[in-house]
C-alpha positions in Angstrom: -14.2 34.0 11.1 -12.7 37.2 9.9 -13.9 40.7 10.5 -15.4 40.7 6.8 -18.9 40.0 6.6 -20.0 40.5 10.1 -23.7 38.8 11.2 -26.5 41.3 12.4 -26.7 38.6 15.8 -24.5 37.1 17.7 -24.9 33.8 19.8 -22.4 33.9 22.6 -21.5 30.2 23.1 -18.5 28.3 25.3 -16.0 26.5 23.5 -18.3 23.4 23.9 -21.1 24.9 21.6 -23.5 25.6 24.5 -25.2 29.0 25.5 -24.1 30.8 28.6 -26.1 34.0 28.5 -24.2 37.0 28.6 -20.6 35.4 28.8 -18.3 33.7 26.9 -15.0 31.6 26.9 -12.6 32.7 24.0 -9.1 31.9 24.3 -8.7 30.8 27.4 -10.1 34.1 28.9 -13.6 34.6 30.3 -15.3 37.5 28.3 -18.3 39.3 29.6 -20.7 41.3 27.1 -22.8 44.4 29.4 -24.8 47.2 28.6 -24.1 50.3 31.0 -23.5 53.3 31.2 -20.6 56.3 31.8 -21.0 57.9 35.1 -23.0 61.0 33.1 -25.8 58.9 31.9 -24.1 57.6 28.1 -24.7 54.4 27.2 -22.0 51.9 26.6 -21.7 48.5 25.0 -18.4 46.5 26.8 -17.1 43.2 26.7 -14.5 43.3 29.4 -11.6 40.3 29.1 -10.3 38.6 32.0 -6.6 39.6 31.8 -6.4 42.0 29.0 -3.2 43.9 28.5 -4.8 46.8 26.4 -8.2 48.1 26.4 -10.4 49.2 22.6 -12.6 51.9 22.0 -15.2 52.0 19.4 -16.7 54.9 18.1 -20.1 54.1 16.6 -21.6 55.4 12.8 -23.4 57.9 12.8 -26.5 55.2 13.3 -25.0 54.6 17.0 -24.8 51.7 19.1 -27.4 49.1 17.5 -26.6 45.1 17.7 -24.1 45.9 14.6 -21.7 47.4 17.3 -22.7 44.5 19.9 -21.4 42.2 17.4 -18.4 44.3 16.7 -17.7 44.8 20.4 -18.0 41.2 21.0 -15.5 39.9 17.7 -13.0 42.6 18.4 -12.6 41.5 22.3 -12.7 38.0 21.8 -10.5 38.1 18.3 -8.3 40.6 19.2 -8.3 40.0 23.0 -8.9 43.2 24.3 -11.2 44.7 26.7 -13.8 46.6 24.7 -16.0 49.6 24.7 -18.5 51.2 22.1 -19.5 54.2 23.1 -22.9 55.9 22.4 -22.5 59.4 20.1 -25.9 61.2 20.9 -26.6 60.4 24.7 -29.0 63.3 25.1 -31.0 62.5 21.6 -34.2 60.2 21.2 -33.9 59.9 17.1 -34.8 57.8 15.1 -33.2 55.3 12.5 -34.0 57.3 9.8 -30.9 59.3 8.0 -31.9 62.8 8.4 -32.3 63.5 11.9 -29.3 62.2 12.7 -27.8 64.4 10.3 -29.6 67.4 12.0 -28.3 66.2 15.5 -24.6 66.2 14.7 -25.0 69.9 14.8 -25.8 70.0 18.0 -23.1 67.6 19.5 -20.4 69.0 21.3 -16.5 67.7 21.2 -16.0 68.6 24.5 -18.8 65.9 25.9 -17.8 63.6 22.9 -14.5 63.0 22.8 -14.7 63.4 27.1 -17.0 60.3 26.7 -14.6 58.3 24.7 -12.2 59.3 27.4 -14.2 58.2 30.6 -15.3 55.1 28.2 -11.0 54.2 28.3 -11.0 54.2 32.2 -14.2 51.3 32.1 -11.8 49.3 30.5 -9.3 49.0 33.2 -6.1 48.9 31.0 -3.3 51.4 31.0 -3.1 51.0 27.0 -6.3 52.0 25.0 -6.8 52.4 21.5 -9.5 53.9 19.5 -11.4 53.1 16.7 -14.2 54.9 15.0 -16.8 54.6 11.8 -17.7 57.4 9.5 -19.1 60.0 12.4 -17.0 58.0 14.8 -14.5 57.9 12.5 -14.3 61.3 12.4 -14.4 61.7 16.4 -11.3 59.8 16.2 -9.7 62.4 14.5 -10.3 64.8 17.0 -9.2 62.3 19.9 -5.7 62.6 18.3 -4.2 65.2 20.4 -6.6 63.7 23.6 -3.0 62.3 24.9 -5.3 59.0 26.1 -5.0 56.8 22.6 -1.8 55.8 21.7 -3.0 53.7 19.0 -6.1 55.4 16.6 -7.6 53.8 13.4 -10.0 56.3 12.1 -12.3 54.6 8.8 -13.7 56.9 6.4 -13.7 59.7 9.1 -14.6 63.3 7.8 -11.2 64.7 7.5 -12.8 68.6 7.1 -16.3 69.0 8.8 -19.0 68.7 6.4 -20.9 72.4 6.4 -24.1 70.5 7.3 -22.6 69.4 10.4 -21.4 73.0 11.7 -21.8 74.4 15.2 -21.2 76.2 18.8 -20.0 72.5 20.0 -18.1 70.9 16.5 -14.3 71.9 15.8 -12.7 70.9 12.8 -11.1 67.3 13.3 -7.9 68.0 11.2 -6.0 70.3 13.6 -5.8 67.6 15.8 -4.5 65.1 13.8 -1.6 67.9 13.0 -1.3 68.0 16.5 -0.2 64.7 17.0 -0.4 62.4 13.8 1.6 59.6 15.6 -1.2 57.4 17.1 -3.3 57.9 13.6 -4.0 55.2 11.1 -6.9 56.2 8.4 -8.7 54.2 6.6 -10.0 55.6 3.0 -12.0 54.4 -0.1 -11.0 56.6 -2.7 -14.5 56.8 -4.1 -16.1 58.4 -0.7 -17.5 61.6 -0.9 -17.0 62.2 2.7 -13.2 62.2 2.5 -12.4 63.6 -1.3 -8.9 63.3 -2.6 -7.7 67.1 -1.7 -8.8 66.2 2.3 -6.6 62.9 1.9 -3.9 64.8 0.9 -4.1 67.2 3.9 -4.4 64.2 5.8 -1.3 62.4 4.3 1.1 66.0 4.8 0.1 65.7 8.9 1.7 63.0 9.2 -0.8 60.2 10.0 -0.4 56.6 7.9 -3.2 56.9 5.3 -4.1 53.6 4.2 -5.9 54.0 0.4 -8.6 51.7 -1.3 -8.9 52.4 -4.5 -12.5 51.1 -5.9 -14.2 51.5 -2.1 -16.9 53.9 -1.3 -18.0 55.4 2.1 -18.7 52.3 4.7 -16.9 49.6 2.9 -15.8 47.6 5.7 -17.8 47.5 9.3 -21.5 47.0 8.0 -21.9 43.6 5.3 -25.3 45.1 4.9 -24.3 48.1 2.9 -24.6 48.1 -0.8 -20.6 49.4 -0.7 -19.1 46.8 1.1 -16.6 45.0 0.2 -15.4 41.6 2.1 -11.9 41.4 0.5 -10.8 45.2 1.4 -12.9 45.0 4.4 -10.4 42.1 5.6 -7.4 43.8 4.8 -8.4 47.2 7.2 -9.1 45.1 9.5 -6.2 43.2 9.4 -3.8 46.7 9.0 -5.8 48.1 12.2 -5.4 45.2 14.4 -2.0 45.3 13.7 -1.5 49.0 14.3 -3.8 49.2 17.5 -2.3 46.1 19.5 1.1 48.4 19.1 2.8 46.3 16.3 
Protein backbone atom coordinates (compact mmCIF):
# COMPACT_ATOMS: atom_id res chain seq x y z
CA UNK A 1 0.00 0.00 0.00
CA UNK A 2 1.33 3.41 -0.74
CA UNK A 3 2.50 5.95 1.73
CA UNK A 4 -0.86 7.96 1.03
CA UNK A 5 -3.46 7.42 3.44
CA UNK A 6 -1.52 5.96 6.24
CA UNK A 7 -3.68 3.91 9.20
CA UNK A 8 -3.49 5.31 12.88
CA UNK A 9 -2.42 1.18 13.91
CA UNK A 10 -0.48 -1.03 12.58
CA UNK A 11 -0.66 -4.91 12.90
CA UNK A 12 2.88 -6.33 12.29
CA UNK A 13 2.23 -9.70 10.60
CA UNK A 14 4.60 -12.43 8.70
CA UNK A 15 4.12 -12.96 5.17
CA UNK A 16 1.75 -15.83 6.24
CA UNK A 17 -0.81 -13.38 7.80
CA UNK A 18 0.03 -14.39 11.38
CA UNK A 19 1.07 -12.07 14.39
CA UNK A 20 4.64 -12.14 15.64
CA UNK A 21 4.72 -9.43 18.27
CA UNK A 22 7.11 -6.92 17.75
CA UNK A 23 8.75 -8.34 14.44
CA UNK A 24 8.08 -8.75 11.10
CA UNK A 25 9.21 -10.39 7.78
CA UNK A 26 9.15 -7.99 4.79
CA UNK A 27 11.11 -8.75 1.81
CA UNK A 28 13.08 -11.27 2.72
CA UNK A 29 14.55 -9.31 5.64
CA UNK A 30 13.65 -9.72 9.29
CA UNK A 31 12.47 -6.20 10.67
CA UNK A 32 12.32 -5.37 14.30
CA UNK A 33 9.97 -2.46 15.66
CA UNK A 34 11.59 -1.08 19.48
CA UNK A 35 11.03 1.70 21.65
CA UNK A 36 14.34 3.02 23.30
CA UNK A 37 16.15 5.45 23.94
CA UNK A 38 19.56 7.74 22.86
CA UNK A 39 22.23 7.29 25.35
CA UNK A 40 20.93 10.97 27.01
CA UNK A 41 17.60 9.85 27.89
CA UNK A 42 15.50 10.76 24.23
CA UNK A 43 13.20 8.52 23.24
CA UNK A 44 13.28 6.78 19.91
CA UNK A 45 10.98 4.77 17.82
CA UNK A 46 13.38 2.11 15.35
CA UNK A 47 12.72 -0.59 13.16
CA UNK A 48 16.14 -1.83 12.46
CA UNK A 49 16.40 -4.19 9.04
CA UNK A 50 18.51 -7.14 8.85
CA UNK A 51 20.98 -6.21 6.12
CA UNK A 52 20.18 -2.64 5.41
CA UNK A 53 22.56 -0.67 3.24
CA UNK A 54 21.40 2.80 4.39
CA UNK A 55 19.86 3.91 7.50
CA UNK A 56 16.44 6.75 7.75
CA UNK A 57 15.86 9.33 10.11
CA UNK A 58 12.50 10.79 10.86
CA UNK A 59 11.96 13.98 12.43
CA UNK A 60 8.54 13.97 14.08
CA UNK A 61 5.60 17.13 13.84
CA UNK A 62 5.62 19.22 16.14
CA UNK A 63 2.94 16.54 17.94
CA UNK A 64 6.09 14.14 18.45
CA UNK A 65 6.47 10.57 18.36
CA UNK A 66 2.72 9.16 18.78
CA UNK A 67 1.61 5.68 16.91
CA UNK A 68 1.36 8.05 13.65
CA UNK A 69 5.24 7.94 13.54
CA UNK A 70 5.25 4.11 14.70
CA UNK A 71 3.32 3.48 11.67
CA UNK A 72 5.57 5.66 9.63
CA UNK A 73 8.73 4.12 11.07
CA UNK A 74 7.41 0.81 10.38
CA UNK A 75 6.12 1.48 6.34
CA UNK A 76 9.21 3.47 5.58
CA UNK A 77 11.67 0.43 6.82
CA UNK A 78 9.83 -2.25 5.54
CA UNK A 79 8.78 -0.25 2.00
CA UNK A 80 11.75 1.35 1.51
CA UNK A 81 14.10 -1.14 3.24
CA UNK A 82 15.99 0.85 5.47
CA UNK A 83 16.87 0.77 8.98
CA UNK A 84 14.75 3.41 10.62
CA UNK A 85 14.65 5.89 13.41
CA UNK A 86 12.08 8.59 14.63
CA UNK A 87 13.39 10.59 16.97
CA UNK A 88 11.57 12.42 19.91
CA UNK A 89 11.72 16.53 19.60
CA UNK A 90 10.98 17.62 23.26
CA UNK A 91 12.84 14.92 25.52
CA UNK A 92 12.87 17.13 28.61
CA UNK A 93 9.00 18.29 28.11
CA UNK A 94 5.80 16.53 29.70
CA UNK A 95 3.03 18.40 27.38
CA UNK A 96 0.26 17.69 26.39
CA UNK A 97 -1.55 16.97 22.98
CA UNK A 98 -3.06 20.13 22.96
CA UNK A 99 -1.54 22.82 20.19
CA UNK A 100 -0.46 25.57 22.30
CA UNK A 101 2.00 24.32 24.61
CA UNK A 102 3.75 22.77 22.23
CA UNK A 103 4.01 25.94 20.53
CA UNK A 104 5.25 27.54 23.80
CA UNK A 105 8.00 24.65 24.15
CA UNK A 106 9.60 25.14 20.78
CA UNK A 107 11.01 28.19 22.37
CA UNK A 108 12.77 26.62 24.65
CA UNK A 109 14.33 23.80 22.44
CA UNK A 110 17.81 24.10 21.64
CA UNK A 111 19.61 23.11 18.07
CA UNK A 112 22.52 22.10 19.60
CA UNK A 113 20.66 19.07 21.64
CA UNK A 114 18.21 18.74 18.59
CA UNK A 115 19.93 18.31 15.72
CA UNK A 116 22.85 16.39 18.14
CA UNK A 117 19.94 13.88 18.75
CA UNK A 118 19.12 13.29 15.15
CA UNK A 119 22.84 12.77 14.88
CA UNK A 120 23.35 10.04 17.81
CA UNK A 121 19.82 8.70 16.42
CA UNK A 122 22.06 7.94 12.72
CA UNK A 123 24.70 5.92 14.67
CA UNK A 124 21.49 3.45 16.18
CA UNK A 125 20.99 2.64 12.85
CA UNK A 126 24.22 1.03 12.14
CA UNK A 127 24.59 2.19 8.40
CA UNK A 128 27.30 4.29 6.98
CA UNK A 129 24.52 6.10 4.72
CA UNK A 130 21.71 7.90 6.61
CA UNK A 131 19.13 10.17 5.36
CA UNK A 132 16.83 12.42 7.05
CA UNK A 133 13.42 13.22 6.91
CA UNK A 134 11.37 15.59 8.87
CA UNK A 135 7.46 17.05 9.23
CA UNK A 136 6.52 20.58 9.75
CA UNK A 137 8.76 21.18 13.23
CA UNK A 138 10.83 18.34 12.02
CA UNK A 139 10.71 19.44 8.89
CA UNK A 140 12.19 22.40 9.72
CA UNK A 141 15.08 20.60 11.98
CA UNK A 142 16.00 19.16 8.75
CA UNK A 143 16.84 22.27 7.50
CA UNK A 144 19.16 23.01 10.03
CA UNK A 145 20.78 19.28 9.79
CA UNK A 146 21.94 20.47 6.24
CA UNK A 147 25.36 21.58 6.95
CA UNK A 148 25.44 18.58 9.98
CA UNK A 149 27.95 16.72 7.29
CA UNK A 150 26.00 13.33 8.63
CA UNK A 151 22.85 13.30 5.99
CA UNK A 152 23.76 13.00 2.57
CA UNK A 153 20.26 12.68 1.51
CA UNK A 154 17.45 15.32 3.37
CA UNK A 155 13.74 15.59 2.48
CA UNK A 156 12.46 18.42 4.52
CA UNK A 157 8.09 18.72 4.18
CA UNK A 158 6.64 21.94 4.84
CA UNK A 159 9.64 22.85 7.08
CA UNK A 160 9.75 26.57 8.36
CA UNK A 161 12.17 27.99 5.93
CA UNK A 162 12.59 31.45 8.36
CA UNK A 163 11.72 30.82 12.10
CA UNK A 164 8.34 31.80 12.98
CA UNK A 165 8.82 34.94 15.69
CA UNK A 166 6.67 32.74 18.06
CA UNK A 167 9.24 30.19 18.04
CA UNK A 168 12.37 32.53 18.96
CA UNK A 169 15.05 31.88 21.51
CA UNK A 170 18.70 31.44 23.39
CA UNK A 171 18.65 27.74 21.90
CA UNK A 172 16.75 28.30 18.06
CA UNK A 173 18.98 29.59 15.00
CA UNK A 174 17.41 30.32 11.84
CA UNK A 175 17.22 27.07 9.62
CA UNK A 176 18.05 28.83 6.29
CA UNK A 177 21.75 29.49 6.73
CA UNK A 178 22.30 26.07 6.76
CA UNK A 179 20.63 25.04 3.90
CA UNK A 180 22.93 27.88 2.09
CA UNK A 181 25.58 26.10 3.67
CA UNK A 182 25.14 23.06 1.91
CA UNK A 183 21.99 22.81 -0.31
CA UNK A 184 23.21 19.54 -1.94
CA UNK A 185 21.59 16.77 0.39
CA UNK A 186 18.18 19.06 0.42
CA UNK A 187 14.96 18.12 -1.15
CA UNK A 188 11.76 20.40 0.16
CA UNK A 189 8.63 19.58 0.04
CA UNK A 190 6.00 22.71 -0.26
CA UNK A 191 2.13 23.31 -0.61
CA UNK A 192 1.86 26.55 -1.96
CA UNK A 193 -1.08 27.38 0.16
CA UNK A 194 0.98 26.95 3.69
CA UNK A 195 1.28 29.75 5.78
CA UNK A 196 4.30 28.32 7.40
CA UNK A 197 6.42 28.46 4.20
CA UNK A 198 4.92 31.66 2.17
CA UNK A 199 6.10 32.18 -1.40
CA UNK A 200 8.91 34.98 -0.63
CA UNK A 201 10.65 32.09 1.92
CA UNK A 202 10.28 29.48 -1.12
CA UNK A 203 12.03 31.67 -3.11
CA UNK A 204 14.99 32.07 -0.69
CA UNK A 205 14.88 28.51 -0.51
CA UNK A 206 14.92 27.90 -4.28
CA UNK A 207 18.19 30.67 -4.76
CA UNK A 208 20.30 28.21 -2.09
CA UNK A 209 20.28 25.78 -4.04
CA UNK A 210 18.16 23.01 -2.58
CA UNK A 211 15.45 21.12 -5.13
CA UNK A 212 12.21 22.68 -4.14
CA UNK A 213 9.42 20.42 -5.04
CA UNK A 214 5.98 22.80 -5.35
CA UNK A 215 2.22 21.69 -4.79
CA UNK A 216 0.15 23.99 -5.93
CA UNK A 217 -3.47 23.56 -4.18
CA UNK A 218 -1.73 21.91 -0.82
CA UNK A 219 -1.77 23.40 2.52
CA UNK A 220 0.51 22.80 5.58
CA UNK A 221 0.56 18.84 6.51
CA UNK A 222 -0.73 17.58 3.24
CA UNK A 223 1.00 14.40 3.05
CA UNK A 224 2.16 12.37 6.45
CA UNK A 225 -1.12 12.54 8.58
CA UNK A 226 -4.65 11.13 6.45
CA UNK A 227 -6.32 12.58 9.46
CA UNK A 228 -5.82 16.14 8.59
CA UNK A 229 -8.53 18.11 6.98
CA UNK A 230 -5.53 19.23 4.33
CA UNK A 231 -4.47 16.04 3.19
CA UNK A 232 -4.39 15.11 0.12
CA UNK A 233 -3.76 11.19 -1.03
CA UNK A 234 -2.82 12.01 -4.74
CA UNK A 235 0.03 14.70 -3.84
CA UNK A 236 0.80 12.90 -0.74
CA UNK A 237 1.83 9.87 -3.11
CA UNK A 238 3.79 11.78 -5.36
CA UNK A 239 6.24 13.38 -2.22
CA UNK A 240 6.56 10.29 -1.17
CA UNK A 241 7.42 8.82 -4.26
CA UNK A 242 10.01 12.03 -5.14
CA UNK A 243 11.63 11.48 -1.49
CA UNK A 244 12.16 7.89 -1.63
CA UNK A 245 13.77 8.36 -4.71
CA UNK A 246 16.00 11.18 -3.55
CA UNK A 247 16.86 9.64 -0.09
CA UNK A 248 17.89 5.98 -1.33
CA UNK A 249 20.57 8.17 -3.43
CA UNK A 250 18.86 7.92 -6.93
Amino acid sequence: MPLTALPQTLSLTDRSGSRSGSARMSRSEYCWHMREQLANGTPIDIVRVEGAQRGLIVAPDIFGLRPLFSDLVTRFAHEWGMTTVAVEPFPTEELSPDIEPRFEAVARLHDDRVIGDLIDAAAATGCKAVSLIGFCLGGMHCFKAADAGRFDRIASFYGMIHLPPAWSGPGQGEPLPHVIASPGPVLAVIGELDPYTPPDAVADLEASGAQVVRYADAEHGFAHDSSRPSHRAADAADAFARAQAWLSGR
